[in-house]
N, C-alpha and C positions, 0 to 999 in steps of 0.2 A: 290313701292314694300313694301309688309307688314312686318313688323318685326317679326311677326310669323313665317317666314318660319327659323329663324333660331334656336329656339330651336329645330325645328324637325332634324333639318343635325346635331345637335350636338349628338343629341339624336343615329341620325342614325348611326355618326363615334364613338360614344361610345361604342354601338351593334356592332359593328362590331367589333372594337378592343379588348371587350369584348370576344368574339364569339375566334378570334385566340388566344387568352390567355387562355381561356379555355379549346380548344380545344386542343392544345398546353403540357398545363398540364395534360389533359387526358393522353395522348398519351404517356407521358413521367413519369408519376407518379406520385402525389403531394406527398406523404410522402419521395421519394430522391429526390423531389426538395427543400423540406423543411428542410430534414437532411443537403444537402449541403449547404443552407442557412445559416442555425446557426451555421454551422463550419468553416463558411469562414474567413482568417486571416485579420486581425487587419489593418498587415502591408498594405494587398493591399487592402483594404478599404479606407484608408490613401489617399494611392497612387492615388486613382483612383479620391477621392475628389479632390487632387491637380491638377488635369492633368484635371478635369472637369471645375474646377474654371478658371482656364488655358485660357481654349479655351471661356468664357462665356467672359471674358477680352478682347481676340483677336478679335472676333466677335465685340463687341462691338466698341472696337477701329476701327475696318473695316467700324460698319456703320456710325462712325463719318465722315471715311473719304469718304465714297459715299456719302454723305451728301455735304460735300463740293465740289466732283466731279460735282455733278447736280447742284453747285452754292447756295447750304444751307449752312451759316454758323453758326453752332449753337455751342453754349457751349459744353465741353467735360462731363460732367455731366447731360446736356441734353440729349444728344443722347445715354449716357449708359443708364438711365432711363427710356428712349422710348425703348432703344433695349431690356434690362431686363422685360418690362413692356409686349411686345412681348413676348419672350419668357414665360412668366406666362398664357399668352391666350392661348400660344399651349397646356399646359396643359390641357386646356377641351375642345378647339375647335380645328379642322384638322388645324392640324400647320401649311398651309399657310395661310389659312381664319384669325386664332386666329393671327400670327404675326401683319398684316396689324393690327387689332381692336387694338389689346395691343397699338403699335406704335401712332396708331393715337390719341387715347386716350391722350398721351403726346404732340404728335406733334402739333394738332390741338390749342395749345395755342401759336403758334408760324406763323400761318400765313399758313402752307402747308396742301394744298389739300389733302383726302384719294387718287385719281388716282395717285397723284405723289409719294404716300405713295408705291399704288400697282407697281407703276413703280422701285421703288429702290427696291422692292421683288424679279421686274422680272430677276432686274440684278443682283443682289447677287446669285437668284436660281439658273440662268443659269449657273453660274462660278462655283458654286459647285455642280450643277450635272455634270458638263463637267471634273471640277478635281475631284472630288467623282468616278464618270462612269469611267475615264483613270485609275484610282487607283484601281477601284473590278475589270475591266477587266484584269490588270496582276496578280493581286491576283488568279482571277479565273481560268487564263490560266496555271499559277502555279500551284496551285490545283488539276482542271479539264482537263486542257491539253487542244491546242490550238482548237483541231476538236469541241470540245465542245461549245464553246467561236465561234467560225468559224459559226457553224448550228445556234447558239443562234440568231447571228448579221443575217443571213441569212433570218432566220424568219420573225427578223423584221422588214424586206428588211431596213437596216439602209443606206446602198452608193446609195440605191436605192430614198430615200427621201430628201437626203441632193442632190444631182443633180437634183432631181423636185424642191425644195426650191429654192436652188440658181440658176436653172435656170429661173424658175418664176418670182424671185425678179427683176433678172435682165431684164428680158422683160418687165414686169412692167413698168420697172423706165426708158428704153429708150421707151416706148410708152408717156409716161406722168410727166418726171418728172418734178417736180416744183422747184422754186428757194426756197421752204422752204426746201422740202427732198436735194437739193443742197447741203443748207449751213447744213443740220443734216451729211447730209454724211461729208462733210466735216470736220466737227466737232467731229465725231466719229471717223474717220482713219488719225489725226491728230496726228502728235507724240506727242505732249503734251498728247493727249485723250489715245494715247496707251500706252503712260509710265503708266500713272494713270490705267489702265487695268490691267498690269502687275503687279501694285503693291497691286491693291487689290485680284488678282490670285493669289499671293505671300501670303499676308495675310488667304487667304481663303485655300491652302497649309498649313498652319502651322498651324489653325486651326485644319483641319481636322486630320494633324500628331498627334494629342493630344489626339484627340477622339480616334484615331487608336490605341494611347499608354494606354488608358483607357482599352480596350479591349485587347490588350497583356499582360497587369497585370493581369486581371482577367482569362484569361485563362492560365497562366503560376500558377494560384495560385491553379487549379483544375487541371493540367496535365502542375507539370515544367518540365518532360524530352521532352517533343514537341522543335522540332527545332524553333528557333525565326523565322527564313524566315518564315518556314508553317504557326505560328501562325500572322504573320504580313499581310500574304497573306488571309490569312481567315477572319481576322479582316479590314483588306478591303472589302472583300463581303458582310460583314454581316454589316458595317455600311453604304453603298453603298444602301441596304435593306432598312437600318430603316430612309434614309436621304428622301424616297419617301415620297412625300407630301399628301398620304392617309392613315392616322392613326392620332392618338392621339399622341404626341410626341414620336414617330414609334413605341408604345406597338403592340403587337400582330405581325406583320411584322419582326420586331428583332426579338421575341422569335422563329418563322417560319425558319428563314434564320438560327439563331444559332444553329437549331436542323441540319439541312442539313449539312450545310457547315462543323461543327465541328465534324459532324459524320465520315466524310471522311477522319479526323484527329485521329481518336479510341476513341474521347469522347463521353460518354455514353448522351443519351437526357437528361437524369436528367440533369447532371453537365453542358449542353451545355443552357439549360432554366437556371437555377439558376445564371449563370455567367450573362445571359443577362439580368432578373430579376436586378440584383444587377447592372446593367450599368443604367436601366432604372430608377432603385431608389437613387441613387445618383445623378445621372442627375434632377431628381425633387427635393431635398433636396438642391443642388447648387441654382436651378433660385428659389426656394422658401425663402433662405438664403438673395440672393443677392436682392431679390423685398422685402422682410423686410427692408433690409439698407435700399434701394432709399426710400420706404417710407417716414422713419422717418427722411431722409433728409429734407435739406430747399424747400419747394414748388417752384413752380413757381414765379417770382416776377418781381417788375418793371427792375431790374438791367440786370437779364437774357434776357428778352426779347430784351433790348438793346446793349447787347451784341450781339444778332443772328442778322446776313445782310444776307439778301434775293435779291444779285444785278438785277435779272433780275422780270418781273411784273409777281406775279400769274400765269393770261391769260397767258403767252408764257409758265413757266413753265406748266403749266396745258395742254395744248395745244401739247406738246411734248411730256407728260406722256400716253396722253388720242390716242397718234400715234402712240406709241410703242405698246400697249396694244394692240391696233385696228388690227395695221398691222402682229403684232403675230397669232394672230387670223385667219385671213387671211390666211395667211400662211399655216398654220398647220391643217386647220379645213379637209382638205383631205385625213389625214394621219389616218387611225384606227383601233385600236389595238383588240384584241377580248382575253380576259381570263377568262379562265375555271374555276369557282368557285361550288364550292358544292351548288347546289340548281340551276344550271344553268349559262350561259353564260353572262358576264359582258362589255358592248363593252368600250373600254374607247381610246378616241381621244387626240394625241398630243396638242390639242389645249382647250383641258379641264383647264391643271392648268393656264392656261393666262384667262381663262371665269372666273374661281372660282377668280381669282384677281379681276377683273374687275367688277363682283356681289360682293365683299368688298369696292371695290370704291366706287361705284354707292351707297352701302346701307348702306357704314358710313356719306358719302355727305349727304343721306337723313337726319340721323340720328343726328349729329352733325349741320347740318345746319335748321333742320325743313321745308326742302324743297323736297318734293318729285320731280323723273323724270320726266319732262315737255315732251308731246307727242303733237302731230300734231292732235291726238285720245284725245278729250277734258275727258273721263271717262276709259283712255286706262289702266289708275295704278288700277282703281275699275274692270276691265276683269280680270287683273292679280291677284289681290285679291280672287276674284270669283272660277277661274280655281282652286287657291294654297287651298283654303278650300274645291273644290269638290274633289280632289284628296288624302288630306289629309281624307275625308271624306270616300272614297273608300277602302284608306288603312286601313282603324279602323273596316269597316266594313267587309271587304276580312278577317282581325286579327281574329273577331270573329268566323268568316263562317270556315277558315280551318288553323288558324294558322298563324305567318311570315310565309314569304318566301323571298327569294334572289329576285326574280324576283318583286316584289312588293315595298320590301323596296331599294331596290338597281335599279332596271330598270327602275321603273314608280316615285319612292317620291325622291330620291335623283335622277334622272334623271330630275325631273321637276326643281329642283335647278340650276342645270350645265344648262339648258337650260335657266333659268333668267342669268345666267353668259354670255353667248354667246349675248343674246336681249341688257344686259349690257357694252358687248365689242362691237356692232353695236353704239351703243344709244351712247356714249362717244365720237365716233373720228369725227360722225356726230354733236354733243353737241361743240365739241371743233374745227373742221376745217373747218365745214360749209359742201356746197353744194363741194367745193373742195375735201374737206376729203370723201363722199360719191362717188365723182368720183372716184378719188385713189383706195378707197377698188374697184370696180366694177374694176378696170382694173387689181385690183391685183388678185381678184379671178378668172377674166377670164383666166389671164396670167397662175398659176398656174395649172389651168383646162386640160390647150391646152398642156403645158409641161407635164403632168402626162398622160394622150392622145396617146402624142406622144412616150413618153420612154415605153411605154407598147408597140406600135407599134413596137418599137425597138427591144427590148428585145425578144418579140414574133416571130418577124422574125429570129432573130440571132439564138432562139430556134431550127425553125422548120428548118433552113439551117445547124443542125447539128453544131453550133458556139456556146455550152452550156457560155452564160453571167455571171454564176454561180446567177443568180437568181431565188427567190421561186415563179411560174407563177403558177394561180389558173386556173384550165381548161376555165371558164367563166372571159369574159374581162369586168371586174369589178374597175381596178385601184387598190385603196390604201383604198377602204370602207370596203371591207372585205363580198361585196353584191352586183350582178349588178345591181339588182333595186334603192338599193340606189343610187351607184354610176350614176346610168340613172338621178335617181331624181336632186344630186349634178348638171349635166349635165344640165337639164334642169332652174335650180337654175340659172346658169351663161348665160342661153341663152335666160332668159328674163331680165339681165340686158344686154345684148349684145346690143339686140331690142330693149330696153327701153332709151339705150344712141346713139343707128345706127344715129339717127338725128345729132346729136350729134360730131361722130367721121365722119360721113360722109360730114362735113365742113373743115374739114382737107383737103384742095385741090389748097393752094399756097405752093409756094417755094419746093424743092427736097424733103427734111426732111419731109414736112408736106403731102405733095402727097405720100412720101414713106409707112408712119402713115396709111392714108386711104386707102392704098391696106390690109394693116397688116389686120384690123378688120372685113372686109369680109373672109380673109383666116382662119381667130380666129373661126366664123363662122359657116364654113366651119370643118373646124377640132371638135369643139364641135358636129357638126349635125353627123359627119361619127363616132364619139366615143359614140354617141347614138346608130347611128344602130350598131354598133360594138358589146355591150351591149347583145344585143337579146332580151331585156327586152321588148314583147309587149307593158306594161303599158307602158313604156317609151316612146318609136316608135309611139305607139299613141296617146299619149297627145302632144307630139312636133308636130305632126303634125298640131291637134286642136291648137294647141297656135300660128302657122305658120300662119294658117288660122285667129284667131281673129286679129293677130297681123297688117293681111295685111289687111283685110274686114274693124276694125276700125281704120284704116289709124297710128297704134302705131309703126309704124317700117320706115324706108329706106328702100323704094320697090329695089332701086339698089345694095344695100347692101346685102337682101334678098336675089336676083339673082343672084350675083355673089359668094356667099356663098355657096350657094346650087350647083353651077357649081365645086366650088372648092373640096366642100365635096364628089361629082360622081367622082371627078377626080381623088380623094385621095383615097377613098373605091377602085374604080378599078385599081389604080397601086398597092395597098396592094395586094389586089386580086391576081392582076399579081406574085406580088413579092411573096406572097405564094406558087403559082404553080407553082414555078422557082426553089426547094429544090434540092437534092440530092436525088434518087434511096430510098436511105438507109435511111435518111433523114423523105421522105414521109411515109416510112413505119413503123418505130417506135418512131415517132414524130406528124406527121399531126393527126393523129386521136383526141391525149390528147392536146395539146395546137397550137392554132392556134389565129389569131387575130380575128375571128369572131364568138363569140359565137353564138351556136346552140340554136334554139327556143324552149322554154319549149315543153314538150310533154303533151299526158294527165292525165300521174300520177300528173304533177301539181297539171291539173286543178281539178283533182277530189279532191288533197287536199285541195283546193283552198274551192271547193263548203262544202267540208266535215265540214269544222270550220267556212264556214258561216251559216251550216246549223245549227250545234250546241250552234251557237251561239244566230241567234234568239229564238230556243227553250230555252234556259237560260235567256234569256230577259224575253219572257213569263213567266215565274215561278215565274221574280222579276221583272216587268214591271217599276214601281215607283224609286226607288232606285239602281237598279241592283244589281248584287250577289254580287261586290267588287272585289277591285284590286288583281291578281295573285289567283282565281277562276280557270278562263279557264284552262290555263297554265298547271296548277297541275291538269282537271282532262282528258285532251287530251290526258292524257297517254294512258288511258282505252278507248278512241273511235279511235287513231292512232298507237298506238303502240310506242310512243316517245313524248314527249314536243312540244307544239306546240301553236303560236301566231295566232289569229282572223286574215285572210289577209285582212282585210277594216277594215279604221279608224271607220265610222259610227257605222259600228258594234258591234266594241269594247266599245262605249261609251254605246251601249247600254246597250249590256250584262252583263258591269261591271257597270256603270254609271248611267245607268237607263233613262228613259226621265226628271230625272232634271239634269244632266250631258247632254244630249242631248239641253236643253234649253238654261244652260250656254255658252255651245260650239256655240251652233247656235246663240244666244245674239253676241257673241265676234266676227264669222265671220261677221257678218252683220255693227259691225260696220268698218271690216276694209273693207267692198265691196263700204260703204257707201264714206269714206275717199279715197278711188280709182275712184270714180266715180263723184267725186265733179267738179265743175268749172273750170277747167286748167288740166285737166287729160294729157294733153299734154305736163306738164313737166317732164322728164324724171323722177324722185322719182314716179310720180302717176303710169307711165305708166309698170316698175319694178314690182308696188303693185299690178295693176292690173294682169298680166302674172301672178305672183305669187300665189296670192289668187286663179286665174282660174287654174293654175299646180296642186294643190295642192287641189283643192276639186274636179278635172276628178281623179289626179291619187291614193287618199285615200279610192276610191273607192273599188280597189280591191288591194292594201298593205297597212298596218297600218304605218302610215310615218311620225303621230302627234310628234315626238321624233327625228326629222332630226333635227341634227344642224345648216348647212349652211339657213336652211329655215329662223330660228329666228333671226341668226344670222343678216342677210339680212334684216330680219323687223324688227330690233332695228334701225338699221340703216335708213331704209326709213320712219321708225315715229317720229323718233327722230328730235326735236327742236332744231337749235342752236341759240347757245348764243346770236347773234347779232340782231336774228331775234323775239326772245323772248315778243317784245311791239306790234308784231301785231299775227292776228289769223291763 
């Protein structure tokens, strides 16, 4: 992976943090942000450095002791100087990217990998978005009042993900578990492992108490007759805001949340920015203070190094970092989010901040080790090269042609990054657990698949029987992508790893247990093939079918498995069926029409939109054959041939019209060599037979939706190119 791609994301979270900061101060005034600036008191300036310094100590003492939870034991002076050295990175890089670079920077003279680096990220994040998010939700209910807080969580179907997660996990892990996730499990829900949760929860609590009292000062110093509650409760939202891992050390995001939250309090926007201004410049004044000392401290030296024990080897740590990571990912990659930003719609997936970890792992290992990602693909890091400068090449060129846009620097440049993040959380737990670790995910994304499947099943029946679940159902049964084409393609993602391991789990055929195992995976099958046609998504419906057909024509599947799949899937589609047309009177009437478990078939307005932006689109190719018009072109001028914003439905097309035929060349360079890598010598072990489905899903169905930007896709081929370690001496 090239080191280039990362001044462009800093570049990009700059612009952007820029962009609400500015925007920000438009809206609100610069000269009463500026008058309240220079009048702000002494005393809580004071205050506010103390209570900052405060929590940069706590912090610090926290990641000492995660440090020695994962079995690091490092000096107490190393680990503030890795934490502090972190915190200085956020300053110009997206504070979670920058923490990992800062940290490893230090750490890396001690023996620990960046993965295990992004690993203690994932666990300190999680604790303090989980106490950060319980702390702005009473705030906010306070506030806002519970109905508010109530639609919010609704939206984001939140009881609705956390029962697809944990149910997933756990089919998962009774389909497959190994005695390594055994002894993890066990090692995690260990009272020794929970006291140590608790007390770094504890610590990450009085951290954030500090931050929260930082923010009560400063608003009590621009409005002291506000009740402390209100102000306490506010100052939970708004740092609950700026704790989100997409900004510069949350500039532009705080200033956003301070104007709202504090409006509802009667302070004026001026004085609601200026406060938050002043949390954000002392917050920089503190880690630029505290990364002065460590400097001028004693370097690194023989005596420190001797002091840190590392009892367990690398490999196992490395190995456990690169699992968590993995299986995060996994996880979450089905859950997604859709906001509405000025210049268009931004999708952003719960399993992005566990990617953007994992492209810090992956590109300070290069970095620090002078070893780039080992692929199965002998030229796979020079494709990835290749794509990161056409695209970059698109967006300079689209700059000149009409400008930024959202959709450009936000959809396609920094979506190309999050997507190395994803290849990078594949590539890692295949790098680090082998041919194991690539089963796991595969059983974990099916699991996942079949459980999100099914609760829509659910849900949608309880709907139409008149039993409101109190969940947000989209007319089209789409799941958690937020699109049933995608959500068709995700579908189809997990149903050439199905096929690709059927050999595989259809050996599962001694003892209770393990004949139990081999009924499951045909039913898994089964449940994938009917939440396809569930979909309605034609492209879907027929490319599964094509892939049905390769899969049994070149003998890549379990013809029994196949069968009994496909029995199970007619038998599942027609008791839904049934259980549809089994409602209530009242029920059918003001329910069946808007949500039902089977979406309706596009019509021809589709298709004509369909044909409309493929037609505009090759006429824009022509105009710029060679080079094409550039990234976020189409986009902006669709308005004028559609009457609203509108994406190219085929990948091809898009490359062309923006990309031109040397975007078309690079693209076609990089499928070639992964058809070539599918098609080699042993295509019959399950990773080829994965690549294959894959590569053939994915160039039927890009035909007519642009789908270059799917997660689970890359996600899935970091994983099936990716080298592990053990196997590293042969080709």
């Amino acid at each position: 992976m090239k080191l280039t791609h990362f001044p462009a994301r800093r570049l990009l979270v700059a612009l952007v943090s820029l962009f609400l900061i500015a925007f920000v101060l438009w809206q609100s005034g610069v000269e009463s942000v500026g008058r309240r600036l220079v009048g702000f008191p002494i005393w809580a300036l004071a205050g506010i450095l103390a209570l900052l310094l405060a929590n940069l100590f706590l912090v610090s003492f926290r990641f000492w002791r995660v440090l020695a939870h994962f079995g690091i034991v490092l000096p107490w002076k190393v680990a503030s100087r890795a934490c502090v050295s972190g915190h200085a990175a956020g300053l110009v890089v997206v504070s979670l990217f920058g923490q990992v670079m800062g940290r490893q920077a230090v750490m890396r003279h001690y023996g620990v990998q960046p993965v295990v680096n992004a690993s203690l990220a994932v666990y300190e994040r999680t604790l303090l978005a989980s106490i950060s998010g319980v702390l702005g939700v009473l705030g906010g209910s306070y506030l806002l009042g519970n109905a508010v807080i109530a639609d919010f969580f609704r939206h984001l179907s939140v009881v609705e993900v956390m029962i697809a997660a944990l149910g997933g996990v756990g089919l998962s892990l009774w389909l497959g578990r190994s005695r390594f996730e055994a002894a993890l499990s066990g090692q995690t829900f260990s009272r020794t492992n929970i006291a140590r949760v608790m007390l770094i929860a504890g610590l990450t609590l009085g951290a954030q108490l500090l931050v929260l009292g930082s923010f009560v000062l400063g608003i009590l110093a621009v409005s002291p007759d506000i009740p402390v509650v209100s102000v306490f409760a506010a100052a939970a939202v708004i740092s609950f805001a700026a704790s989100m891992p997409v900004s510069v050390n949350g500039w532009g995001v705080r200033e956003l949340a301070a104007v709202y939250v504090l409006g509802k309090l009667g302070i004026s926007a001026g004085d609601a920015v200026a406060v938050s201004v002043i949390i954000g410049l002392c917050s920089t004044l503190v880690i630029l203070g505290a990364l002065t000392f460590s400097i001028r401290t004693r370097p690194v030296s023989a005596v420190d190094k001797c002091q840190s024990v590392i009892p367990h080897s690398p490999l196992e740590i490395e190995k456990v970092a690169a699992w968590i990571l993995g299986m995060a990912v996994a996880v979450a990659v089905f859950f997604q989010v859709h906001l509405t930003l000025p210049g268009g719609v931004v999708n952003v997936n719960l399993a992005d901040p566990f990617a953007i970890l994992a492209l810090a792992a992956v590109a300070l290992h290069a970095v620090f080790s002078r070893q780039a990602p080992r692929w199965k693909i002998q030229h796979f890091n020079l494709a990835l090269g290749a794509i990161s400068l056409l695209l970059l090449f698109g967006f300079l060129r689209g700059w000149l042609e009409i400008g930024v846009t959202q959709w450009a620097l936000g959809g396609r440049l920094l979506g190309w990054l999050v997507l190395l993040g994803y290849l990078s959380a594949g590539y890692l737990i295949v790098a680090s657990a082998g041919a194991h670790g690539m089963r796991r995910l595969a059983e974990t994304l099916i699991s996942i698949a079949a459980v999100v499947v099914m609760l829509q099943v659910v849900l949608r029946l309880l709907e139409h029987w008149g039993m409101n679940p109190g969940a947000q159902l989209a007319p089209n049964f789409e799941g958690y992508a937020g699109n049933r084409n995608a959500f068709a393609f995700q579908l189809l993602t997990v149903m050439a790893l199905l096929l690709g391991y059927s050999q595989v789990y259809a050996s599962y055929s001694t003892g209770l247990y393990r004949s139990a195992r081999s009924w499951v995976f045909p039913a898994l099958l089964g449940i994938v093939l009917a939440g396809l046609v569930w979909t309605g998504s034609r492209a879907g419906m027929l490319v599964g079918l094509l892939v049905l057909l390769l899969a049994g024509i070149g003998r890549l599947m379990d013809r029994r498995m196949l069968v009994w799949g496909l029995i199970f899937a007619a038998m599942l589609w027609a008791g839904m069926w049934l259980g549809g047309q089994s409602g209530s009177v009242q029920s059918a009437i003001s329910v069946q029409s808007a949500i039902s478990v089977q979406s309706a078939i596009s019509g021809d307005a589709s298709d004509r939109e369909h044909w409309t932006t493929m037609t505009h689109a090759l006429e824009m190719w022509r105009q710029s054959p060679v080079f094409g018009s550039g990234l976020g072109v189409f986009i902006t001028k669709s308005s004028a041939w559609l009457g609203h914003p509108q994406v190219i439905h085929s990948t091809p097309l898009w490359i062309l019209a923006e990309l031109g035929l040397v975007g078309m060349v690079v693209m076609g360079w990089v499928f070639s060599l992964l058809l070539h890598q599918a098609t080699r010598p042993g295509k019959f072990m399950p990773t080829r037979r994965v690549l294959l489905l894959m590569i053939f899903t994915f160039a039927v169905f890009c035909l007519v939706h642009e789908i270059f930007f799917q997660r689970i896709f890359w996600f899935v081929l970091g994983a099936v190119l990716a080298r592990p370690i053990v196997s590293r001496g042969r080709v």
